[in-house]
C-alpha positions in Angstrom: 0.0 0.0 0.0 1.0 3.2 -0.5 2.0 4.8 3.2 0.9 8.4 4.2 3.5 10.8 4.3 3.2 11.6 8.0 5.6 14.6 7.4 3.1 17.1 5.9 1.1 17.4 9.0 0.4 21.1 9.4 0.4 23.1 12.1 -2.3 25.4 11.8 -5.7 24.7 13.5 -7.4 25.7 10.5 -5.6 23.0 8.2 -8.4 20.3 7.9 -11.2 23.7 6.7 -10.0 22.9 3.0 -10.5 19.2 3.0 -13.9 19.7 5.0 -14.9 21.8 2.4 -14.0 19.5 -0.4 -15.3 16.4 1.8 -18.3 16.0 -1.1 -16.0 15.6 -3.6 -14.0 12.9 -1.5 -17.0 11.0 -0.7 -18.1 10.6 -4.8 -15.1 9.2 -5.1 -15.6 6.8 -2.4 -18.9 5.8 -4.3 -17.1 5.9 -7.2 -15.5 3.1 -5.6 -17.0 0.9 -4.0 -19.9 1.4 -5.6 -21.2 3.7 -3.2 -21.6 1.1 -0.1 -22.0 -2.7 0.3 -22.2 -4.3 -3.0 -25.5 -6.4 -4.3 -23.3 -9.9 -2.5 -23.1 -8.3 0.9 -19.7 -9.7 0.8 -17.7 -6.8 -0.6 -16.0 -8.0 -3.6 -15.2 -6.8 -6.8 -18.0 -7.3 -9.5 -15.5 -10.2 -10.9 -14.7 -11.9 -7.5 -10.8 -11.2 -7.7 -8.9 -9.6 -5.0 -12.0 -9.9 -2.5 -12.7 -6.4 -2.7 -9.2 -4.8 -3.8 -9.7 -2.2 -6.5 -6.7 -0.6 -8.3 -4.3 -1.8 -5.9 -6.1 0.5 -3.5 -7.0 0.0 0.5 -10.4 -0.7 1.0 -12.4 -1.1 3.6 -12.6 -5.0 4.1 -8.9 -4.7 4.1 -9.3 -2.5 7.4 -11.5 -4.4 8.8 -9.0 -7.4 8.1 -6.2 -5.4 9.3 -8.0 -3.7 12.4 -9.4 -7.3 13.2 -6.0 -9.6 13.2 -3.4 -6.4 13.9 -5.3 -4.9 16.5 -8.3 -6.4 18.2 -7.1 -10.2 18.3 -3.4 -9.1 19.7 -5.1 -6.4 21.8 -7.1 -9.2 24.0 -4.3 -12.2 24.2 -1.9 -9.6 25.4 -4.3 -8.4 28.2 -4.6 -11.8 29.2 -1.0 -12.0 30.5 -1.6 -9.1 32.1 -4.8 -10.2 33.8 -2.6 -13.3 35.1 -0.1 -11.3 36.3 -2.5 -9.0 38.1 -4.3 -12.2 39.8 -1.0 -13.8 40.8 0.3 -10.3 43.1 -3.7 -10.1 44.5 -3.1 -13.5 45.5 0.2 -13.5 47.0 -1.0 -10.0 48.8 -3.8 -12.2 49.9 -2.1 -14.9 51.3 1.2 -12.6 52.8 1.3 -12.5 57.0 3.1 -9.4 56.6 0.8 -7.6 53.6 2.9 -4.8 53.1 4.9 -5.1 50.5 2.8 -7.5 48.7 0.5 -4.6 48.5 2.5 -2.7 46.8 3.3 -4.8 44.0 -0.5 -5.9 43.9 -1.1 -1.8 43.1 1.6 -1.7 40.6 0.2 -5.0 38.9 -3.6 -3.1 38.8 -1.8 -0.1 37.3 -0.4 -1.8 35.1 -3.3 -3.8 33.7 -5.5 -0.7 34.0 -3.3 0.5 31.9 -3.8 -2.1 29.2 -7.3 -2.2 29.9 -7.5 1.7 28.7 -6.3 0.8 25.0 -9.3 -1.7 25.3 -11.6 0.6 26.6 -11.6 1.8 22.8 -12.0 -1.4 21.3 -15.4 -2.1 22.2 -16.7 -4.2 19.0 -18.5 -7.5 19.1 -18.7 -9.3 22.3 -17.0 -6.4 24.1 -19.8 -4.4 23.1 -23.0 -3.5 24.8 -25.4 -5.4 24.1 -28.2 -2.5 24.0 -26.6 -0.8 21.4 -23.4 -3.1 19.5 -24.0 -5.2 16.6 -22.8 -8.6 18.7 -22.1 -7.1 21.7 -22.0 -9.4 24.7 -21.4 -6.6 27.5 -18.2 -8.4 28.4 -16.3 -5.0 28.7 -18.5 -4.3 31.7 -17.6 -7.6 34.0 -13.6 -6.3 33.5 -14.1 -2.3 33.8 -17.8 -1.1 34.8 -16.8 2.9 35.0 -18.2 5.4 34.8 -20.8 2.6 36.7 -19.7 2.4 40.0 -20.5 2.4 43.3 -18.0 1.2 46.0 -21.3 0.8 48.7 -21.7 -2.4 46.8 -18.4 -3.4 47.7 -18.6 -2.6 50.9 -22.1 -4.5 51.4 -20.6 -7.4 49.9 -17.6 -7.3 52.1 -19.9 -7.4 55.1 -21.7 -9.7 54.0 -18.9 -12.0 52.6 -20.7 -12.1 49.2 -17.2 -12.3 47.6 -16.9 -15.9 49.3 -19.8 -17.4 47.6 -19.3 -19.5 44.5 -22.8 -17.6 43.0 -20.8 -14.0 44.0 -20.1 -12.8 39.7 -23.7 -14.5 38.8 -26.0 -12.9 41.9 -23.8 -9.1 42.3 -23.8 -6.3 40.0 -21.0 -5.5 37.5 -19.9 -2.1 39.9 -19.2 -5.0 43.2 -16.2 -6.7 40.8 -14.2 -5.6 38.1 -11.1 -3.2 37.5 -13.2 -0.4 39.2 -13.8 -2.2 42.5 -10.5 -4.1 42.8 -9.1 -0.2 42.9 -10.7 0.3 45.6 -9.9 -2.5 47.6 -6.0 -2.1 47.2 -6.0 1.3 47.3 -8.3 2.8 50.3 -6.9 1.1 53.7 -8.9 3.1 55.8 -11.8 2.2 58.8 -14.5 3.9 57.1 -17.6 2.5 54.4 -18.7 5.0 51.7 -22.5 3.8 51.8 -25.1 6.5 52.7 -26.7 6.3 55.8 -30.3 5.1 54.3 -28.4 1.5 53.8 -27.8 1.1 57.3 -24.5 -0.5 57.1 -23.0 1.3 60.3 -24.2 -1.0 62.5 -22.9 -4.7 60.3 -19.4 -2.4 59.8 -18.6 -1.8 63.0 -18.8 -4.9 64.2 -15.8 -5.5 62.2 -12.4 -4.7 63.6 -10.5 -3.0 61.0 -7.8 -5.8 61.2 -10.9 -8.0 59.9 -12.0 -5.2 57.7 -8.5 -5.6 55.9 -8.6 -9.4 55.9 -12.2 -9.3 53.9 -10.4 -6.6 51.7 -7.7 -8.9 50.8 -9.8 -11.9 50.1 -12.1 -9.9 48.4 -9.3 -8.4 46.3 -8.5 -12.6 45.1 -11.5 -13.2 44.0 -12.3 -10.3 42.1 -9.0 -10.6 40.1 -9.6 -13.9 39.7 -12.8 -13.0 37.9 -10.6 -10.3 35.6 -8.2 -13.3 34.6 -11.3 -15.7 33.8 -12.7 -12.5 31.5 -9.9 -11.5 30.0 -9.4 -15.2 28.6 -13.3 -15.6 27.5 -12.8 -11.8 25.3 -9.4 -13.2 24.0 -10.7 -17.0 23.0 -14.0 -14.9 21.7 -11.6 -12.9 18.8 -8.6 -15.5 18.3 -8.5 -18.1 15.2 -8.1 -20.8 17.4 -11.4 -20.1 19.8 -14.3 -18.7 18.7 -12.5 -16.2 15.7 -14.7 -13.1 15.7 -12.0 -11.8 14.0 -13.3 -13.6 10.5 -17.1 -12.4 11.6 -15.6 -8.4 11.5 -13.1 -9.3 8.5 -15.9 -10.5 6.5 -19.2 -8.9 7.1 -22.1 -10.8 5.2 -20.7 -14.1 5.7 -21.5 -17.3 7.4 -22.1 -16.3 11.2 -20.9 -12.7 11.1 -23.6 -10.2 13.0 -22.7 -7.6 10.3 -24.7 -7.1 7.2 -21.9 -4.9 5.4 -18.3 -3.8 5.2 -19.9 0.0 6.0 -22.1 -1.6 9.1 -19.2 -3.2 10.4 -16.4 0.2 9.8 -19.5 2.0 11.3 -19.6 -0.5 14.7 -15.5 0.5 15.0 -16.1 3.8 14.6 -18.6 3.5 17.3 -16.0 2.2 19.7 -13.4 4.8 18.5 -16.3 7.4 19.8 -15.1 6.7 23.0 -12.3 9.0 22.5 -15.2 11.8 22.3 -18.3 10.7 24.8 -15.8 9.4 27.5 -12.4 10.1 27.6 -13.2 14.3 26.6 -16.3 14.6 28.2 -16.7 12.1 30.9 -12.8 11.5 32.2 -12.2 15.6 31.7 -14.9 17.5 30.7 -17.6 16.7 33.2 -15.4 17.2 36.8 -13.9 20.5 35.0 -17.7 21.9 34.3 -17.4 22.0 31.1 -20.0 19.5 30.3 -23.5 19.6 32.2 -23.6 17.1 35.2 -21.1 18.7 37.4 -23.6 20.4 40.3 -20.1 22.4 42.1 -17.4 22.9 39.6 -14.8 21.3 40.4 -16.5 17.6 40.8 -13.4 15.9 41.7 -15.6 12.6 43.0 -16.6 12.2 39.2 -12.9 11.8 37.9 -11.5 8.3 36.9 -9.1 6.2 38.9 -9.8 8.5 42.8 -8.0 6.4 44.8 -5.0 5.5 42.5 -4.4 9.0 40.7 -4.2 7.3 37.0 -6.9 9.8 35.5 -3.8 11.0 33.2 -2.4 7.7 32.4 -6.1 6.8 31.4 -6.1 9.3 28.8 -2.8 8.8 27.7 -3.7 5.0 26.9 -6.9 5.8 25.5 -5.5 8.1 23.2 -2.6 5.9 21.9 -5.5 3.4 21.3 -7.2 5.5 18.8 -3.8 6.0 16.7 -3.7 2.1 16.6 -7.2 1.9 15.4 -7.0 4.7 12.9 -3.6 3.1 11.2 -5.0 -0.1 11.5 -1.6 -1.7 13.2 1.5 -1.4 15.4 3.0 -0.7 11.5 1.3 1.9 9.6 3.4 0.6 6.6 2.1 -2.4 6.8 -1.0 -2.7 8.5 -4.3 -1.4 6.2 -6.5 1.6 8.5 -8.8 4.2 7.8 -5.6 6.9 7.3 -5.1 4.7 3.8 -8.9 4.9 2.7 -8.4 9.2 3.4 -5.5 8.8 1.5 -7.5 6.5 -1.6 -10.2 9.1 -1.7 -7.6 11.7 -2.0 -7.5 13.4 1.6 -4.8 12.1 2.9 -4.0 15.5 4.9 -7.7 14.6 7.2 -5.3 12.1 8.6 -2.4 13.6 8.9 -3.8 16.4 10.8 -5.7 14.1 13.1 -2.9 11.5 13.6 -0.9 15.1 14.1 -3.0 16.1 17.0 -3.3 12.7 18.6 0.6 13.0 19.0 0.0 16.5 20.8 -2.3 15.6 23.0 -0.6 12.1 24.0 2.3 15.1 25.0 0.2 16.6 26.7 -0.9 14.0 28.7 2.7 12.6 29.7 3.9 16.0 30.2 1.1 16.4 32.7 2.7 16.5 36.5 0.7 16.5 39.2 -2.5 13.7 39.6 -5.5 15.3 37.6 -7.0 15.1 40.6 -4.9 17.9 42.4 -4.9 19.6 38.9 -8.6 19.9 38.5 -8.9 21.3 41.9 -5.5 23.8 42.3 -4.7 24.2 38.3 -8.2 23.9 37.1 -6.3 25.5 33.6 -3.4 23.0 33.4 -6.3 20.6 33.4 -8.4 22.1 30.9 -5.2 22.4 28.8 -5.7 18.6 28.3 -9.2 18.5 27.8 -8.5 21.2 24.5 -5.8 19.1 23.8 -8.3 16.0 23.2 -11.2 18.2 21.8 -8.6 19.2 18.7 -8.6 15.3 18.3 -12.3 14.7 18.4 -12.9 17.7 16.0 -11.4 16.4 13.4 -12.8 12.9 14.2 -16.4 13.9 13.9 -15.7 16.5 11.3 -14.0 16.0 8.5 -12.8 12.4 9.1 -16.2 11.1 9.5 -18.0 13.3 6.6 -15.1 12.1 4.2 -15.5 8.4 5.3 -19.0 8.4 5.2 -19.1 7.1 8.6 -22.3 7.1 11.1 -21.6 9.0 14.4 -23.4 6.7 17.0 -26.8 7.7 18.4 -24.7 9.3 21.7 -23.2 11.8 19.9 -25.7 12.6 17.5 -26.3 16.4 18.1 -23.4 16.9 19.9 -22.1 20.2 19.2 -19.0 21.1 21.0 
């Protein structure tokens, strides 16, 4: 394929206004095409069968589904599996440690670090990661792994009186918010004597009645099983896309054949650019906008209990991850120069600069975000403006997603964003 020259990203704000305004002319010649959607076969190949769907030589967009399927998505969810594994093993040797110490430290680094990985996966929410409500194929299995911005750590803390986590019915009978990424966070990271449910729950008297060297016991047990339950997930969404399990990867590859839940090549680019959204709904409005006051929700600006990550100050790192995601969906691949992603179909309908400007400003804002010193919590509340740096930095990004990249594409912003103006 022919590789975008990454070196003519421009600097100005202004530089995707030309192709916006030419985005008409880009989208004939995406019709021109590929015949102007899914051809009368539902399979997307050529008239004459060859090259399942190549034309000219050019990218198309079963090769980026191919590409985003087998380079991304099916890599993306065996490596978190290791990761998972890793995590359970520290939680269990913190578990079972006399002196819990230092065992609990290396149990928060492990969560960092998966939490971490889980953030690149947070954007990858296609097929059985999807929700089910509104995914083509989703299973929900995204929310028995990460549940935010669901939470609610009362659950865990009625569970943990209760000893919920103990019973073998504990993932079947609890909701998503009492396991998960989300909860184990807060059961390595808060250490104190105190429950966080309001007082119409009536767990004072039940807590008390626990010494806080039993408190700490239940966390730690508690803290097993839940990362347990991450490991067991993180293998089911891994054996769900690999060839040798269940290979959703050929259902997305080839849309319109044998099993596959979608119809079309431009149904199924549409269900990834659903999960890309994230980048817009969550990680600018919910993880930044929203505690800041810039979006509506936020009763006493700043709302600092509405941020990501509270007890573990990883907000930044969140964003960071989430945003290096996105680059590996739009170029389809670790490789840009090999892989096939939706910066090759700009540059086969002749706008190659739409994704060069918004690869450009994904690098700025991933700078942005590692530059970023203090926890975003302390920020939101002492530099409120460092802060909202980030947050512009991100908006650039999703400007350009929902503007000009989606008009030239002739992609569907999901229902969520439908209207959304900022």
């Amino acid at each position: 394929m022919r590789p975008i020259a990454r070196s003519q990203t421009s600097d100005s704000s202004t530089s995707w206004l030309l192709p916006l305004a030419f985005a008409g002319l880009g989208v004939l010649g995406w019709a021109c095409q590929d015949g102007g959607g899914a051809d009368a076969s539902g399979d997307g190949a050529t008239s004459d069968g060859d090259d399942e769907g190549m034309v000219d030589g050019e990218v198309t967009r079963g090769d980026v589904l191919a590409s985003i399927a087998n380079n991304v998505l099916v890599p993306s969810t065996a490596d978190f599996v290791g990761t998972a594994e890793s995590l359970q093993a520290a939680v269990q040797a913190y578990a079972d440690a006399a002196d819990p110490e230092e065992p609990l430290a290396a149990a928060q680094q492990a969560w960092r670090d998966a939490m971490v990985h889980w953030q690149q996966l947070e954007l990858m929410q296609v097929g059985p990661a999807a929700p089910a409500l509104n995914g083509i194929g989703g299973e929900d299995l995204r929310d028995a792994i990460y549940s935010w911005p669901t939470a609610d750590t009362c659950s865990v803390d009625r569970a943990l009186v209760d000893e919920a986590y103990a019973q073998d019915d504990f993932f079947t009978t609890q909701l998503v918010w009492a396991y998960g990424l989300d909860a184990l966070e807060y059961l390595l990271f808060v250490h104190d004597a105190d429950h966080t449910c309001p007082t119409q729950v009536q767990l004072d008297g039940p807590w008390a009645a626990l010494s806080i060297e039993e408190i700490e016991q239940r966390r730690a047990q508690y803290a097993r099983v839940v990362a347990q339950g991450i490991a067991a997930q993180a293998s089911a969404l891994a054996a769900r896309w690999s060839p040798e399990g269940d290979d959703f990867a050929a259902a997305l590859a080839q849309p319109g054949q044998g099993a596959s839940p979608y119809a079309s090549e431009a149904e199924a680019l549409d269900e990834v650019f659903r999960a890309i959204f994230y980048v817009d709904k969550q990680t600018k409005d919910a993880k930044l906008g929203l505690p800041l006051g810039l979006v509506d929700g936020c009763p006493a600006v700043p709302c600092i209990n509405l941020l990501e990550s509270p007890w573990s100050a990883e907000s930044t790192r969140a964003i960071e991850a989430n945003l290096r995601a996105l680059k590996l969906m739009v170029q389809g691949g670790a490789d840009p120069e090999t892989a096939a992603g939706f910066d090759d179909l700009l540059e086969g309908i002749g706008q190659p600069q739409i994704a060069n400007d918004l690869l450009g400003r994904i690098d700025a804002a991933i700078a942005v975000a590692e530059g970023f010193g203090d926890p975003l919590q302390q920020a939101v509340a002492s530099d409120p403006a460092a802060a909202e740096a980030l947050h512009g930095a991100v908006k650039e990004v999703t400007d350009i997603l929902k503007g000009p990249f989606v008009m030239a594409l002739m992609l569907t912003i999901p229902a969520e964003g439908a209207g959304d103006a900022d």
